[in-house]
N, C-alpha and C positions, 0 to 999 in steps of 0.2 A: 408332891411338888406344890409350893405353896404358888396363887393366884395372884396374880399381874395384870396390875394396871397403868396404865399411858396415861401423865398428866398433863397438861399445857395450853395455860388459861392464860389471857390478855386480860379478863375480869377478875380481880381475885379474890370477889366477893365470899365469902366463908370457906375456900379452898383450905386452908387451914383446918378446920374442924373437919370437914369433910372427909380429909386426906386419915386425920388421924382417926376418924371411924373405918377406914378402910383397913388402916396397921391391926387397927383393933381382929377386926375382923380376917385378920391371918394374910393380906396384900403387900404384895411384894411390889413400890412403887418406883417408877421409872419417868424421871423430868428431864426439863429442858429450860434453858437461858433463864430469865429471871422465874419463872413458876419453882427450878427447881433451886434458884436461889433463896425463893420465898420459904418452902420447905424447911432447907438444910436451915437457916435462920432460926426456926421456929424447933430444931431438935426432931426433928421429924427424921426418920429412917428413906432414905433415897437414894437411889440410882443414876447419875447423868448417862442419858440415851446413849453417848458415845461407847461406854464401858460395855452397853449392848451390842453394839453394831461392831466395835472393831474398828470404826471409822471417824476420824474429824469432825465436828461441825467446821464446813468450808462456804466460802461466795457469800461474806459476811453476814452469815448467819441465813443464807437464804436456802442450803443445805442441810438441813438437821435431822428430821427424821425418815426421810426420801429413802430407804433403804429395803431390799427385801427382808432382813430377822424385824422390823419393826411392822411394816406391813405384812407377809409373812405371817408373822404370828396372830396378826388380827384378823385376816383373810381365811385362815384354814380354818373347815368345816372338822366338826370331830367324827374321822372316817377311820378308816385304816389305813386306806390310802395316802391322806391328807396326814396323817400322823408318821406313818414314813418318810415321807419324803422330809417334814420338817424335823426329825431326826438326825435326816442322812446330812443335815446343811445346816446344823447346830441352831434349828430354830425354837424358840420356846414360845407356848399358845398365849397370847394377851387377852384375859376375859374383861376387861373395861377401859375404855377408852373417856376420859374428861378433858375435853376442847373448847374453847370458843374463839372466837378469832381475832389478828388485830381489827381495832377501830377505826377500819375505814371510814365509818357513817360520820363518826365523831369529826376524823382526821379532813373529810373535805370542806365540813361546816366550818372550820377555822376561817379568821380573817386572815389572807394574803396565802394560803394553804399555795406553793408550789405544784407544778403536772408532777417531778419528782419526788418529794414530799408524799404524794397521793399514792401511784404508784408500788413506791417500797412499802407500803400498808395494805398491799395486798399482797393477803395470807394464801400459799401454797399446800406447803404442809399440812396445816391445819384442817384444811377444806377436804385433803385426800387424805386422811386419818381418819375425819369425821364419817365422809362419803363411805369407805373402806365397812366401818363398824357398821355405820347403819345397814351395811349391805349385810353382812352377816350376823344381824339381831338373832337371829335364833341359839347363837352361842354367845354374842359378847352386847355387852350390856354400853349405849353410847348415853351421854349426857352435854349438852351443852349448854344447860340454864340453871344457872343457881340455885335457883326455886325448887329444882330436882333433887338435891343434895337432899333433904333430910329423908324422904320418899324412900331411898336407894339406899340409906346406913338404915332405915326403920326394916326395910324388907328384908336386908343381910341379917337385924340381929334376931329377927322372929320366925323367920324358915331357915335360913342359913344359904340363900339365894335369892335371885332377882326375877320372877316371874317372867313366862315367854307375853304374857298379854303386858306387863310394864315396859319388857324390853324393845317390843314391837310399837306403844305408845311413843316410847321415847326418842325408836329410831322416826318413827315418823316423823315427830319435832326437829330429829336432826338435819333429815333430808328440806325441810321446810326454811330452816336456820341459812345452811347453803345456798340455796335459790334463792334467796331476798339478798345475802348476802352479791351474789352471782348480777341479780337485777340492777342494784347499787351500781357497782362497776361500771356494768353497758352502758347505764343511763349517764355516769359519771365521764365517761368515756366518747357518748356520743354527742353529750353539752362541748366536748373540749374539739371536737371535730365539726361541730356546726351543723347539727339537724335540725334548726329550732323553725329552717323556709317547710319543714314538712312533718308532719308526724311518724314517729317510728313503725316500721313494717307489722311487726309481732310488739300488740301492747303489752309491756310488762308490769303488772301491778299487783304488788304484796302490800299488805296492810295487816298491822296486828291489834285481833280486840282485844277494847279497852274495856267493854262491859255489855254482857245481855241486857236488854231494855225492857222494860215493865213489857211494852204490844209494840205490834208497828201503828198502820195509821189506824187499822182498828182492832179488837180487843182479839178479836180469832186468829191473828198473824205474830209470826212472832219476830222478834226484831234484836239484833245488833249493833253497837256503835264499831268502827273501827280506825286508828288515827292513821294517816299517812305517813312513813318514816323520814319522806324529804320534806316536810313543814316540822315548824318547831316552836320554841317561844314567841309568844304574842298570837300563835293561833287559836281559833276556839276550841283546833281539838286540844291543845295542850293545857289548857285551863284546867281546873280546881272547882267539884261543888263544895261547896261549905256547911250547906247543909239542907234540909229538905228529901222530900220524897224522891224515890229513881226514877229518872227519868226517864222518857216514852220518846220514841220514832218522832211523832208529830212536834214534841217538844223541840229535838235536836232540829227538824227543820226551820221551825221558827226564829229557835235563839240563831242560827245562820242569819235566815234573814233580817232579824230584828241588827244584829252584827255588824253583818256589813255597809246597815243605811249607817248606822253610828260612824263608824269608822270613815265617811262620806264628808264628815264635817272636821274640822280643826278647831271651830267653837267650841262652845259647853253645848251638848245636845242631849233631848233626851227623843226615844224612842219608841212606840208603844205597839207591837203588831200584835194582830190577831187572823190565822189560819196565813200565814207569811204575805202578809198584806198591811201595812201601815194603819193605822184609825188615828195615829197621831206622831207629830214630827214636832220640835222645837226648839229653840236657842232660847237661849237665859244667861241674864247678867249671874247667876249663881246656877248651880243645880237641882235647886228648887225650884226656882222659877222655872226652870226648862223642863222639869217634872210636870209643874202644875199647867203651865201652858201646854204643853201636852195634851195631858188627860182631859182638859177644857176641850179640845179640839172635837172630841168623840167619846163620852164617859160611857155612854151603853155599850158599846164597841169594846173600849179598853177591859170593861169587866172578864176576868178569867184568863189576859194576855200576857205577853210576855215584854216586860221593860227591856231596854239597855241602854246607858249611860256610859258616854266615855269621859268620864270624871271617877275619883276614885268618891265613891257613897258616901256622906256624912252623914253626923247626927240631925241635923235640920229633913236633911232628903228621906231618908228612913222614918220618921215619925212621920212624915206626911203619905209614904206606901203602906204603912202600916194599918192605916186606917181601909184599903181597898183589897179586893181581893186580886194576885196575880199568880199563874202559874210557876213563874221564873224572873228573876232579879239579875241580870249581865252587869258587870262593870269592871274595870282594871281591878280592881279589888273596892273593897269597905274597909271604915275606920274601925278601930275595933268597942267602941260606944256602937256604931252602927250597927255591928254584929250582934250587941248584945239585945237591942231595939226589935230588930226582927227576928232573934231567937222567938218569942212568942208566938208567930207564925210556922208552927212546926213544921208542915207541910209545905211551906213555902219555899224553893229551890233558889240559895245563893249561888254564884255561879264569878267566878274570879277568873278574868282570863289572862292577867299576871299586867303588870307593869311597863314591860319593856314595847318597844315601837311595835305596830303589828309586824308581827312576823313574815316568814318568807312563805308561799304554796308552793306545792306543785305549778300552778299557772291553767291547769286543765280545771276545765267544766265535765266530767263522765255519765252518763246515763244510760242506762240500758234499755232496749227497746226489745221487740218479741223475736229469740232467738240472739239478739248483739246487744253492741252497745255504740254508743254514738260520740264522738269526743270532740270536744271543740276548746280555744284559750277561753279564759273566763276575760268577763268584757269590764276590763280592767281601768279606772280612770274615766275622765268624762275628756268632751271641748269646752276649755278655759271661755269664761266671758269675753276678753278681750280679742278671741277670733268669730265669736259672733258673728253674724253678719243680718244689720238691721234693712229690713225690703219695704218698710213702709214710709210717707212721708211723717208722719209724725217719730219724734227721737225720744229714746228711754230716756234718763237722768242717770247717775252713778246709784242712788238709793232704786233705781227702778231695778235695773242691772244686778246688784246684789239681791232684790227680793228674787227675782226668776231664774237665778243661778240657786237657791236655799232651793225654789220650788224643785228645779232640772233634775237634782241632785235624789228628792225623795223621792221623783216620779220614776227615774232610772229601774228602780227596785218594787215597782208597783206592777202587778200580773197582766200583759196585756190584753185588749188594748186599753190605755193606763191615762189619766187626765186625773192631775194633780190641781189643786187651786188652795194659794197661800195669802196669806197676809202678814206684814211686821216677823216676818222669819217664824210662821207656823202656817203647818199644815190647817185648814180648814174644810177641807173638803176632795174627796176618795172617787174615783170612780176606777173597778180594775175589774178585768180579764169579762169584758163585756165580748160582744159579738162583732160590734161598731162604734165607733168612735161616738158619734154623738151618744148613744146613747150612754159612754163613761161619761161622757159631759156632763147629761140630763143630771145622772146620778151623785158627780160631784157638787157639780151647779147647788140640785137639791137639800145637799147636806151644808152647803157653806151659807144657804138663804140668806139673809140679811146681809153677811158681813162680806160677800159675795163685793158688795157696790166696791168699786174702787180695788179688787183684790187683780192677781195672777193666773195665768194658767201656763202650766206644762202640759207638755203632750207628749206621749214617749216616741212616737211615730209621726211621719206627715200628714196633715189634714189634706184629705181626698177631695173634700168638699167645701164650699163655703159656709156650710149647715151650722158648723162647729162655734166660728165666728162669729156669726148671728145671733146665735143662741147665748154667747158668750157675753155677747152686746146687752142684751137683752138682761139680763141679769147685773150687769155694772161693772165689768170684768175689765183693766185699764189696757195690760199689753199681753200676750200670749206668744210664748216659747217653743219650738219645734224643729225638728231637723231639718224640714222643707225637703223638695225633691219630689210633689208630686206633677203630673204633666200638665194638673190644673192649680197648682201654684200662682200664676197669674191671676185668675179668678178670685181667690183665696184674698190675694192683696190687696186687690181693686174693689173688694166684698170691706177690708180694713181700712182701706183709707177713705172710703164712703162716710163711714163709721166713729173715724176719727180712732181708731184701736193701733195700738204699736203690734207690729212682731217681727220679731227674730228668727232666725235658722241658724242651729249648730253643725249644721253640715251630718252627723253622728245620729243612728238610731240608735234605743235600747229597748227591742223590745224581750221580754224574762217571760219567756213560755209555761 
């Protein structure tokens, strides 16, 4: 009796060739609504499942292969037992099953996507055919990824079967397939019912990698990337390298960070970190200039960091990186002149995170601590300047306001505790993940020296102390930025207007652990 298999794919990525390596190989196939319309099109030898069952497809199409001769035959163990009885009930054994589902992931990302719409995209059948085979891999061989296709006609036509260590691979995948699939839903399901006052009981989180990583943060570890399947275009995990060396754990956390200070500004900005810590932030009438003012901010620093620019790269901006050494290059994309400028940089990592608006996330922050993990929303957006609220007698100007809002904006994204100092829409000076405040001060202060007189400071946190103030005085620093809220706040102002210093309170902390 010749070999049976169940087809019925939503993807119908090379199911065609596929199918006819199976005919080849002496299979006797059996389809269903457009999969086995695709077939018969194509002259392909096929079966509609009904001619199997005896029965309709009924409940428009939500009935098709729900039947015991179709499960049945996928379920039974080759026993004697299991062999009589699917005799006694005209059942015949299916040794392969090729499935995948519909597209639900696809179907909810749509604009205006209907609860209805969503819904009738979840696949039934599909899931209990899959589930079905995987469970009996030791006789029947499941597949539900493309990629699998040639694997599965190469192992038919050189043993004349499918190996128990392939078919066990595969069901694994299958059962993997289902559960993300399964996760989609709840998650789909519990946005439509309103869980967003609380987080879900049982975190569910499937991710599929996108690539093994050169090490993690050092060379003895090993490390994987993996993308979230509810983010999409315009994220960083959906982007494109273009070219360059593979990249490393430490790299993906940087171009994050490097990322989403960029994404911070609606100017031309450019952005320089090193070890996910800023050395240089900057606006530019082009994106050269926002390069070079940049790199002017910190060139020791910027040495061996990672750019990102949310400008697409021209040929001006590229001959000027070209000359420096950097790990990695971020931008919506490069021109294709630019492309060819930095080809001589072998080593050097382009990294294209596409064109369209930043994309959607998940919305969660996830870490894991010893033994869990910890989840929190990501601290998404800042407080606009114009709710501000100025506590000293001296008043900003509208240009003051904009420079402390560029500072607010870089320092959000700085390790606390985090003291930013700018000037003319650039970072000048760093101070991050100190122990106390003043002393990020010290260390910004120090690094902006001179140009210090007359500049800004953020603070990602409230100053506890007058200390900060003083010290900030002292250096020529004109108004300083902060969430305010601590119990010596009073002290703090009466310390500034002593002083003659402006500041402000955003109401809002940030502080990035």
């Amino acid at each position: 009796m010749a070999k049976k298999a169940v087809i019925s794919v939503s993807d119908k990525t090379g199911i065609v060739e596929f199918a006819e390596g199976l005919v080849a190989e002496g299979f006797e196939l059996i389809s269903t609504g457009g999969t086995y319309k695709t077939l018969k099109e194509a002259d392909i030898p096929v079966r509609y499942v009904s001619e199997i069952t005896g029965f309709p497809e009924i409940l428009d199409g939500r009935v098709k292969t729900l039947h015991p001769k179709i499960h049945g035959g996928i379920l039974a163990m080759d026993t004697e037992k299991h062999r009589a009885q699917c005799a006694e009930n005209g059942i015949d054994f299916i040794d392969l099953v090729c499935v995948n589902l519909y597209p639900f992931r696809e179907t909810i990302a749509k604009e205006g996507v209907t609860f209805e719409e969503a819904i009738e995209n979840i696949d039934i059948g599909g899931p209990t055919m899959v589930r079905s085979a995987a469970k009996n891999h030791n006789r029947v061989t499941i597949i539900v990824n493309p990629e699998n296709y040639g694997r599965v006609i190469e192992s038919l036509r050189e043993n004349g079967l499918i190996p128990l260590a392939l078919r066990k691979e595969l069901a694994a995948e299958a059962f993997a397939h289902t559960a993300e699939y399964d996760r989609l839903i709840a998650g789909y399901l519990e946005g439509q019912i309103g869980t967003k006052a609380s987080f879900p009981q049982h975190l569910r989180l499937v991710a599929a990698k996108v690539q093994d990583l050169r090490y993690g943060e050092n060379p003895g570890q090993l490390a994987a990337f993996y993308a979230d399947p509810e983010a999409g275009k315009g994220t960083l995990a959906y982007g494109q390298q273009l070219q360059g060396k593979e990249l490393s754990y430490n790299n993906w956390m940087d171009m994050d960070a490097a990322w989403k200070i960029a994404m911070e500004y609606d100017k031309t900005v450019c952005v320089i970190i090193k070890h996910t810590n800023p050395c240089g932030v900057a606006l530019g009438n082009s994106l050269l200039e926002a390069y070079q003012r940049a790199l002017e901010a910190d060139p020791v620093s910027a040495y061996g960091g990672i750019i990102a620019l949310n400008r697409v790269v021209d040929e001006a901006t590229a001959e000027a990186i070209k000359e420096k050494f950097y790990e990695v290059v971020i931008a919506p994309d490069f021109s294709p002149r630019a492309k060819e400028i930095l080809a001589v940089k072998v080593n050097l990592r382009l990294f294209a995170v596409g064109r369209e608006a930043c994309g959607k996330t998940r919305g969660w922050k996830i870490r894991t601590v010893n033994g869990g993990f910890l989840v929190q929303d990501e601290d998404e957006g800042t407080t606009p300047s114009v709710e501000w609220e100025v506590v000293t007698e001296a008043k900003p100007t509208e240009d003051d306001l904009a420079e402390l809002e560029f500072a607010w904006k870089a320092c959000k994204h700085v390790k606390s505790n985090a003291i930013v100092i700018s000037a003319k829409r650039q970072v000048i000076g760093v101070g991050a993940g100190q122990m106390n405040r003043v002393g990020s001060a010290k260390i910004a202060l120090e690094q902006a020296a001179e140009k210090a007189q007359g500049a800004y400071m953020a603070s990602d946190a409230y100053l506890p102390f007058p200390d900060t103030v003083e010290l900030a005085h002292s250096h020529g620093i004109k108004a300083i930025v902060h969430p305010g809220g601590s119990i010596r706040d009073k002290e703090v102002i009466e310390t500034a207007n002593r002083l003659g210093m402006i500041i402000l309170h955003t109401g809002r902390r940030h502080f990035e652990h």
